[in-house]
C-alpha positions as CSV (number, residue, x, y, z in Angstrom):
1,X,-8.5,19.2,-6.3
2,X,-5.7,18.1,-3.8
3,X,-2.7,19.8,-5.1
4,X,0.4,17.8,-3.0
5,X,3.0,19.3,-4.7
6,X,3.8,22.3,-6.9
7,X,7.1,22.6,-7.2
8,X,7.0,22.5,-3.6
9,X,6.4,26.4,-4.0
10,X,3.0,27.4,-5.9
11,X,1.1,26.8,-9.1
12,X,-2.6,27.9,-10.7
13,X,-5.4,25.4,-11.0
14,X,-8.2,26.6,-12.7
15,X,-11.8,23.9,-13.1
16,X,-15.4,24.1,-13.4
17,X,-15.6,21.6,-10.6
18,X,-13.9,19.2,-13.0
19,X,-11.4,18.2,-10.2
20,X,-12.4,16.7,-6.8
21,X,-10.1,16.4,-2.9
22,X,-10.9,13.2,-2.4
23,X,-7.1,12.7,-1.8
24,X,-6.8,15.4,0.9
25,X,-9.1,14.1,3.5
26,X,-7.1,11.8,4.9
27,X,-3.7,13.0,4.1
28,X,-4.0,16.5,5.4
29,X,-4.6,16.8,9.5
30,X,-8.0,18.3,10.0
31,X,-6.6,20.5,12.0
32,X,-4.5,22.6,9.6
33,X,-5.7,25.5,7.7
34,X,-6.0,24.0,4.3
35,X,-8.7,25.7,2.7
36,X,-6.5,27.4,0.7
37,X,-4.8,24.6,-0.8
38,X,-8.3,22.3,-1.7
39,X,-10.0,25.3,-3.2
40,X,-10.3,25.1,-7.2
41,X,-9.6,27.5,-8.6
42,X,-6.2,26.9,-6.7
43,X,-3.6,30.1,-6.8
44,X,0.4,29.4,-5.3
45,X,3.3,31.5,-5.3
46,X,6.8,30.1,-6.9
47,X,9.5,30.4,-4.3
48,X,12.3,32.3,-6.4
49,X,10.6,32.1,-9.6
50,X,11.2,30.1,-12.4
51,X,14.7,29.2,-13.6
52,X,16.4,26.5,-15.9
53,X,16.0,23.1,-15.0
54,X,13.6,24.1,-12.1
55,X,11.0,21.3,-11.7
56,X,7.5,21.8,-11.3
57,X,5.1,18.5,-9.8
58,X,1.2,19.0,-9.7
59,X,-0.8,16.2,-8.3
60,X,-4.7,15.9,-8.2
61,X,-7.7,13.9,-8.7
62,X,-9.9,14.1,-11.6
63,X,-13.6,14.4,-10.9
64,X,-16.0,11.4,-11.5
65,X,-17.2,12.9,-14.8
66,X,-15.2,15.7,-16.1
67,X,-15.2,17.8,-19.1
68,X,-12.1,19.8,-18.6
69,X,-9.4,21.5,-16.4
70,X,-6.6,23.9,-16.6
71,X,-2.8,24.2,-15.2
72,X,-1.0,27.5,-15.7
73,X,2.1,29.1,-15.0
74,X,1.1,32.7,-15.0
75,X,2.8,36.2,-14.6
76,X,0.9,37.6,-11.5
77,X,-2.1,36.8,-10.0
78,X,-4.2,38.9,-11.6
79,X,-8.3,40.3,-10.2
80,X,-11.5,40.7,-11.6
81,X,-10.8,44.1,-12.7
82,X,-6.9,43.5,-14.1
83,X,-7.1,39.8,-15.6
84,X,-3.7,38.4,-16.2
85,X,-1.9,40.1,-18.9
86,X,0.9,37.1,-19.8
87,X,0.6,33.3,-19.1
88,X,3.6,31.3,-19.7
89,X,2.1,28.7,-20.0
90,X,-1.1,27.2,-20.1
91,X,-2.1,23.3,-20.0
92,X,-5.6,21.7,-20.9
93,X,-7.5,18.8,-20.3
94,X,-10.5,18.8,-22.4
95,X,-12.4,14.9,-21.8
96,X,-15.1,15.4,-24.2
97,X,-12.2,15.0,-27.4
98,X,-9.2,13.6,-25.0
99,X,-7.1,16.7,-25.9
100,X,-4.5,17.7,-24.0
101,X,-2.7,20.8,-25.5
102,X,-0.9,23.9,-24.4
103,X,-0.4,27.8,-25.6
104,X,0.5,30.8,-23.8
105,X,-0.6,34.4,-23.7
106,X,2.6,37.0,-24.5
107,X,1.6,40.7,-24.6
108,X,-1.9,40.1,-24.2
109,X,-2.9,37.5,-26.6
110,X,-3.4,33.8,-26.4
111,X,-1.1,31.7,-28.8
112,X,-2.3,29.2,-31.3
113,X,-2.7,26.0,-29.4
114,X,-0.5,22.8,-29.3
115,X,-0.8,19.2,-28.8
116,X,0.9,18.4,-25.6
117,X,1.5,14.9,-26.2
118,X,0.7,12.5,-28.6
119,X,-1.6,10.4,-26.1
120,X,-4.5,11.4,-23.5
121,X,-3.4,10.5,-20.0
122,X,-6.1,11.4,-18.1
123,X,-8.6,9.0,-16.2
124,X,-12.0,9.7,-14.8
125,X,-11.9,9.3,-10.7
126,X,-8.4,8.5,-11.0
127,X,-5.2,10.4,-9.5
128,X,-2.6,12.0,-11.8
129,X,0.9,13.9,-11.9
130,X,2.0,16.3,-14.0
131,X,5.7,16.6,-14.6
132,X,8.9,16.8,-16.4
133,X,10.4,12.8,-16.6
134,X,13.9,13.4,-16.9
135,X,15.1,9.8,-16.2
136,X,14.3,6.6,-18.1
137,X,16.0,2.9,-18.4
138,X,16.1,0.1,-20.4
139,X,17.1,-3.3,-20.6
140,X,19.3,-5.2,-23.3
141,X,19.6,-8.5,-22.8
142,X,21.2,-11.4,-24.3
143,X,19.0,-14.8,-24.7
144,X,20.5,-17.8,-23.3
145,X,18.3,-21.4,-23.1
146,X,20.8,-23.7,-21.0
147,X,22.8,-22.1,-18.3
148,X,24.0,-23.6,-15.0
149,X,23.5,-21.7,-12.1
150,X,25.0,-21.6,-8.7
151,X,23.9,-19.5,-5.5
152,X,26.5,-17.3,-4.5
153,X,25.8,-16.6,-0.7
154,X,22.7,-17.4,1.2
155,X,19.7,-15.0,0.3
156,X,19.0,-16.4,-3.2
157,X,19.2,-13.3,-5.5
158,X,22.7,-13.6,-6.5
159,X,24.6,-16.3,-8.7
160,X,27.8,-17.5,-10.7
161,X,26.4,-18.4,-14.4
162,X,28.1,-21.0,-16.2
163,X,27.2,-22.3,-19.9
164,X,26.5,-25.7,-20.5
165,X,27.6,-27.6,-23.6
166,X,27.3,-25.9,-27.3
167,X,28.4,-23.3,-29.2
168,X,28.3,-19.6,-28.2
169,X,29.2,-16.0,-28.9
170,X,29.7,-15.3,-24.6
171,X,32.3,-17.8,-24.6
172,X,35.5,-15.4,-24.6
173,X,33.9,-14.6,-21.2
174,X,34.3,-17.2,-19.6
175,X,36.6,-18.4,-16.9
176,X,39.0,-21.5,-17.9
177,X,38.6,-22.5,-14.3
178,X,34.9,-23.5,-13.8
179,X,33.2,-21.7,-17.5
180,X,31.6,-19.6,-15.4
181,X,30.5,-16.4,-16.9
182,X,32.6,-12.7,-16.1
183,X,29.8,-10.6,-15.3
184,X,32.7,-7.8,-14.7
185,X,34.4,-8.7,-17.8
186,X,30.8,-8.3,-19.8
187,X,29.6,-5.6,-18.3
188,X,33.5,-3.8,-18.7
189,X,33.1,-4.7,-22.6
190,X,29.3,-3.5,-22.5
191,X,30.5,-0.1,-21.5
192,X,33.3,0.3,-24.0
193,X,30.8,-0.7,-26.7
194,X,28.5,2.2,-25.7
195,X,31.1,4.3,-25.1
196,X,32.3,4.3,-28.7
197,X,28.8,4.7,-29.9
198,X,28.3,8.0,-27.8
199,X,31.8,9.6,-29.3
200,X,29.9,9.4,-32.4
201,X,26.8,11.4,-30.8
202,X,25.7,15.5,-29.9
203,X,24.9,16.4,-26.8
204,X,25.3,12.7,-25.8
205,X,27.5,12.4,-22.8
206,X,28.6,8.9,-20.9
207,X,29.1,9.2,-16.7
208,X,31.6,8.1,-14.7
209,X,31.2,3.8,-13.3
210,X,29.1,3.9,-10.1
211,X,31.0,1.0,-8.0
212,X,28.5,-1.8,-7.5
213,X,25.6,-0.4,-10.6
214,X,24.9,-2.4,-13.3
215,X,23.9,0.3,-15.8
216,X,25.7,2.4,-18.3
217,X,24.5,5.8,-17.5
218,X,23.9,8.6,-20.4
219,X,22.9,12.4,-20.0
220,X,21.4,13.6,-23.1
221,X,21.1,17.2,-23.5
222,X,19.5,19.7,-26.2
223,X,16.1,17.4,-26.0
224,X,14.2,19.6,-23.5
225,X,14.6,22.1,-20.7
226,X,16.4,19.8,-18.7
227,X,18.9,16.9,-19.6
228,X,17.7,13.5,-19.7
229,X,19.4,10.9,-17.5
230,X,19.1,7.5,-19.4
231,X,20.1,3.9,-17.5
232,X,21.0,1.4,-20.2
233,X,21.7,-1.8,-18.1
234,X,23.1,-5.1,-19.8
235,X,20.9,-8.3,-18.5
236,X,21.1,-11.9,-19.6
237,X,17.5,-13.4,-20.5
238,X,17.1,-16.8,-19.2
239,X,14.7,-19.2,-20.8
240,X,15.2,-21.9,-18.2
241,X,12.5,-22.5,-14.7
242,X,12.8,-20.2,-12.1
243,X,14.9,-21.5,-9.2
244,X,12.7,-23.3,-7.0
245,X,14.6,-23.7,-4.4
246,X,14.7,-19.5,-3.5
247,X,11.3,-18.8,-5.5
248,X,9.3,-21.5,-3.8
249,X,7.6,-19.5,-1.5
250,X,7.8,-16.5,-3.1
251,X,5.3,-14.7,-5.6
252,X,2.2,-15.3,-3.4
253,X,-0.4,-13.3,-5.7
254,X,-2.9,-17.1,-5.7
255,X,-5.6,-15.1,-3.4
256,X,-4.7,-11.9,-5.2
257,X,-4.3,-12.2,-9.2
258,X,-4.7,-15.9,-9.1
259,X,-3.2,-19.6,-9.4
260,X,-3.5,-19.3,-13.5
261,X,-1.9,-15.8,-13.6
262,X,0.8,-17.0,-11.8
263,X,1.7,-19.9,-13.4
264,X,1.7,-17.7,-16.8
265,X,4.2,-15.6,-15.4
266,X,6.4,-18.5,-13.9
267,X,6.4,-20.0,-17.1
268,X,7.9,-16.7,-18.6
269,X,12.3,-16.3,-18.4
270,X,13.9,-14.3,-15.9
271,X,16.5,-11.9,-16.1
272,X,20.0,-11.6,-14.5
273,X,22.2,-8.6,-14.3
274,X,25.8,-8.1,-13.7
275,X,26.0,-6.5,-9.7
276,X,27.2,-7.7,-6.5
277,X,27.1,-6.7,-2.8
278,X,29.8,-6.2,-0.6
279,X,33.7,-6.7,-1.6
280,X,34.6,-7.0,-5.5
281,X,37.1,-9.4,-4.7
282,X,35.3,-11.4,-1.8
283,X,35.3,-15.3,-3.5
284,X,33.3,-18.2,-2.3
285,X,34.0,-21.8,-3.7
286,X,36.5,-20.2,-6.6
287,X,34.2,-17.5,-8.1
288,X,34.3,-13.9,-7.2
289,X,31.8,-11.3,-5.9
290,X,32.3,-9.2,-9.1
291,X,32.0,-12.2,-11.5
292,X,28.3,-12.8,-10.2
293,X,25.2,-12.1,-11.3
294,X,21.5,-10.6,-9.3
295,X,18.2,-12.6,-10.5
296,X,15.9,-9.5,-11.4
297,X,11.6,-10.2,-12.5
298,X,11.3,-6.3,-13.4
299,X,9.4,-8.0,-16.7
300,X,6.9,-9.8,-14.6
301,X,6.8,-6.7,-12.2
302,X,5.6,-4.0,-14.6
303,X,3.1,-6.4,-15.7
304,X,1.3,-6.9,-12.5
305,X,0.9,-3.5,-11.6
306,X,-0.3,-2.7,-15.1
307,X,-3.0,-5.5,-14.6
308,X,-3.2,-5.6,-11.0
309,X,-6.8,-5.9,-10.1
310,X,-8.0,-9.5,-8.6
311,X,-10.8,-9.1,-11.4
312,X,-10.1,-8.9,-15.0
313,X,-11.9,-5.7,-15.3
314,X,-10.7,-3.5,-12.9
315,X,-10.0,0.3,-14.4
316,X,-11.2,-0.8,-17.8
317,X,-13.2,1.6,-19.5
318,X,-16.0,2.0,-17.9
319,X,-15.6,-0.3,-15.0
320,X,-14.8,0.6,-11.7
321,X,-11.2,1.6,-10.7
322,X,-9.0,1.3,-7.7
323,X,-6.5,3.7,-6.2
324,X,-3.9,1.1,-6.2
325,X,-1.2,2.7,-8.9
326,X,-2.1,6.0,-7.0
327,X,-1.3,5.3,-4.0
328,X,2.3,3.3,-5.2
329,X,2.9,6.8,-7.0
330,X,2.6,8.5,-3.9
331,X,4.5,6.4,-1.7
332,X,7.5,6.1,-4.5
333,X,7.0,10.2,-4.5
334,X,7.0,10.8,-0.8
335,X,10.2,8.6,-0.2
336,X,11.8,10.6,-3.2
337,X,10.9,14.0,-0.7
338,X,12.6,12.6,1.6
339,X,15.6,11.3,0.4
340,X,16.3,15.1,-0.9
341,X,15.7,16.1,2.6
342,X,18.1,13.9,4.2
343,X,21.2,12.4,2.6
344,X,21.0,9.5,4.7
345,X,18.2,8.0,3.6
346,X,20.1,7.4,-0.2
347,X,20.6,3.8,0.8
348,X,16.5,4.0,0.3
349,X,15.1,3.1,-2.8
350,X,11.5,3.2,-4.8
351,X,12.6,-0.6,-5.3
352,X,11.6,-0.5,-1.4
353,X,8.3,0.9,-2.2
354,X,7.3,-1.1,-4.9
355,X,8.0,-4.7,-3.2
356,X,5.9,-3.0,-0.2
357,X,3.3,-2.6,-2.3
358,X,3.0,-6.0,-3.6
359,X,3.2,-7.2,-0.2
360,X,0.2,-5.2,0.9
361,X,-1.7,-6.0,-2.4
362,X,-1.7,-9.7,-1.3
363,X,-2.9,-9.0,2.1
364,X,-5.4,-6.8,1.0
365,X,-6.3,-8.9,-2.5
366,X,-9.7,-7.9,-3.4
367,X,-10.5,-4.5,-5.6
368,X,-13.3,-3.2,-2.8
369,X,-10.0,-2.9,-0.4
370,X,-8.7,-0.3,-3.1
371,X,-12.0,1.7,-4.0
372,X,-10.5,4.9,-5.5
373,X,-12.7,6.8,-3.4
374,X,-10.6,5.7,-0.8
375,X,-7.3,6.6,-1.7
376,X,-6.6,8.7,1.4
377,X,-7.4,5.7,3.3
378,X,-5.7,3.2,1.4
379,X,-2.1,5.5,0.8
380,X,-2.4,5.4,5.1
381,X,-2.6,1.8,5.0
382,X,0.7,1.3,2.3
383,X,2.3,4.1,4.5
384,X,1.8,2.2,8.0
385,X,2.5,-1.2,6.4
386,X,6.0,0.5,5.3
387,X,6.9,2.1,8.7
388,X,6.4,-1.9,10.2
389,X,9.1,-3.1,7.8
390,X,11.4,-0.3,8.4
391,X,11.3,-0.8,12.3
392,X,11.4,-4.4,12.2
393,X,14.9,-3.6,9.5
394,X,13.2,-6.6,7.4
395,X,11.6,-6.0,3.7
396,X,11.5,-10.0,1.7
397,X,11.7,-9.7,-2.2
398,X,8.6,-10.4,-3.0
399,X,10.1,-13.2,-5.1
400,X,12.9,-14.5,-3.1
401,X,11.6,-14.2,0.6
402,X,15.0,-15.7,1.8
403,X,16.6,-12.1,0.9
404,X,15.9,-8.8,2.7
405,X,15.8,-6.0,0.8
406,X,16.4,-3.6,3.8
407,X,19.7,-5.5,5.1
408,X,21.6,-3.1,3.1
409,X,20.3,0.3,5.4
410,X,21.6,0.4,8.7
411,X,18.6,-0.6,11.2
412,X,19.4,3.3,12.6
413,X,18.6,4.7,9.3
414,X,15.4,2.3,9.2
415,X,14.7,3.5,12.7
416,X,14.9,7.0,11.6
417,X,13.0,6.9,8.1
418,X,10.1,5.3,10.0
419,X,10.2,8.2,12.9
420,X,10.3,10.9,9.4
421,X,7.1,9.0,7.8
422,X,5.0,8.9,11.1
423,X,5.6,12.5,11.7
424,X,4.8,13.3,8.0
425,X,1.3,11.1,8.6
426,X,0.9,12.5,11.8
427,X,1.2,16.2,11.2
428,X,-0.7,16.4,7.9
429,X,2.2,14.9,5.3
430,X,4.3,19.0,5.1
431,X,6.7,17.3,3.2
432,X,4.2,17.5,0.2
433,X,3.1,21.4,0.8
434,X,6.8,23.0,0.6
């Protein structure tokens, strides 16, 4: 097993060669001393100890055809002759029944076991992390059939909304001047909704507006170790064609997923959200910045990397698997690294790793170019085709190619995120040993 991250500190690994490096090869310079951190059993120290709301990440492979494997937090290390006399806490795999359960040993003796979670997420040959999720989000949106919409700047991705003739329950939002819909005026109304609702709720606290986000933020605590951050973001569902004149050459996944899987999903609405760029009060032809709306296909996104293999059968049961979601996980977790290395990468986004992906999914559209044997390779490839949008300062949506995702980021901070990565690949990727 590759373990790429513990906490960034330590962690113990315990297999009956239930856990392969196939990961490491190619993401670890040969000429480090790794031995240490490939060998199962794998034994780390954590920097400082444990605390509350420390996080602990542990990242592997499982083997081909496993039966089981074990991650514990223990007290000590422990020998042959003075095994380990408390275990905080011990995880385990078991394949042949799909459990996954925990206990610990306190003063010497092993607890009664527990069912970790109420599913098995564990695949044979395939990568996985184990952590806490403390952040979540989801989508309300309100179903609208005709709408009139109207580009607001050049790029495509953001519009003025205006309702067409009939009755409906938005219309005290709209402006006398043109009918166009208040995004700020919905999504100001939005948050006084919610925030009545959490005056009513324990340990259920609203944040402050972030200038320029669309979602209602909530921290709920009392639910686990740490606090759960929950994104709640108001959306309009719109059950119209996509805009052509933006999304015509966009979404080029023919050679990848295939003409009849796209036209599926470009038959299915889109979504808009209240958020603008730039100025609040910048107008162009009578509507202003914060009265707009962005076009969003996060529906359509989660469901081609959920069934992103160019044939139907790709990581089915019992059919062969690609590294594809493994090596997006990696990339979105590397970025994250980095971003809490250096504050000025914030403007950087897993948004920016996701559309990369896509990008190189098409390029590379057949399941043999993502063999999950070749992870290492294929996470090098994603990396490198990364660094060439950051130098170049130029990311398209994958849906609107007329918008660049990295015109936000100053082409400096571009510059200097793809100088971080290349060192990272070229030294052995650190970042995920600390």
């Amino acid at each position: 097993m590759a373990v790429q991250a513990a906490e960034r500190d330590g962690i113990n690994v315990e297999s009956d060669d239930n856990l392969n490096d196939s990961l490491a090869p190619g993401l670890i310079s040969p000429d480090k001393d790794i031995s240490r951190l490939l060998t199962v059993p794998f034994s780390g120290r954590i920097r400082g100890g444990m605390r509350p709301g420390k996080k602990i990440i542990v990242m592997g492979i499982v083997d081909l055809e496993p039966t089981s494997f074990d991650v514990s937090l223990t007290c000590g290390r422990g020998t042959e002759k003075e095994p380990l006399h408390d275990v905080a806490l011990k995880l385990t795999a078991r394949f042949a029944g799909r459990q996954f359960v925990r206990n610990a040993r306190i003063s010497g003796k092993w607890t009664q076991e527990e069912a970790s979670t109420d599913y098995f997420p564990f695949i044979p040959d395939q990568p996985f992390r184990i952590s806490n999720p403390d952040e979540f989000d989801v989508m309300m949106t309100i179903p609208l059939d005709r709408v009139d919409l109207q580009p607001f700047g050049d790029d495509g991705a953001f519009y003025s909304v205006a309702l067409k003739r009939g009755e409906s329950s938005l219309k005290r939002f709209m402006q006398e001047e043109d009918n166009t819909l208040s995004a700020y005026g919905m999504l100001k109304e939005f948050r006084e909704e919610v925030k009545k609702c959490v005056k009513m709720m324990k340990d259920v606290e609203m944040e402050k507006k972030k200038i320029g986000c669309p979602a209602v933020t909530l921290t709920i605590k009392g639910v686990g170790p740490v606090p759960i951050s929950l994104d709640v973001v108001l959306g309009i569902e719109v059950r119209t064609s996509w805009p052509a004149e933006f999304t015509k050459d966009g979404f080029q996944i023919d050679d990848w997923l295939g003409k009849k899987v796209k036209q599926q999903h470009m038959r299915k609405p889109y979504y808009l959200v209240p958020k603008h760029e730039g100025r609040a009060m910048a107008e162009r032809d009578g509507v202003l910045a914060k009265d707009v709306w962005r076009i969003s296909f996060s529906h359509v996104e989660k469901e081609i990397v959920k069934n992103h293999g160019s044939e139907k059968t790709c990581c089915e049961d019992g059919k062969i698997r690609c590294c594809r979601k493994g090596c997006l996980k990696l990339l979105k977790h590397m970025l994250g690294l980095l971003k809490e290395e250096d504050s000025s990468f914030a403007k950087f986004c897993s948004y920016h790793a996701k559309t990369t992906f896509f990008h190189t999914c098409c390029s590379r559209n057949k399941d043999s170019d993502w063999e999950a044997s070749r992870l290492s390779h294929c996470f090098l490839m994603l990396l490198e085709d990364f660094e060439g949008h950051l130098r170049d300062s130029k990311l398209p949506n994958f849906f609107i190619p007329t918008q660049n995702l990295l015109s936000g980021p100053s082409n400096r901070s571009c510059t200097s995120l793809a100088r971080r990565i290349k060192e990272e690949r070229e030294s052995g990727f650190p970042i995920f040993l600390k």
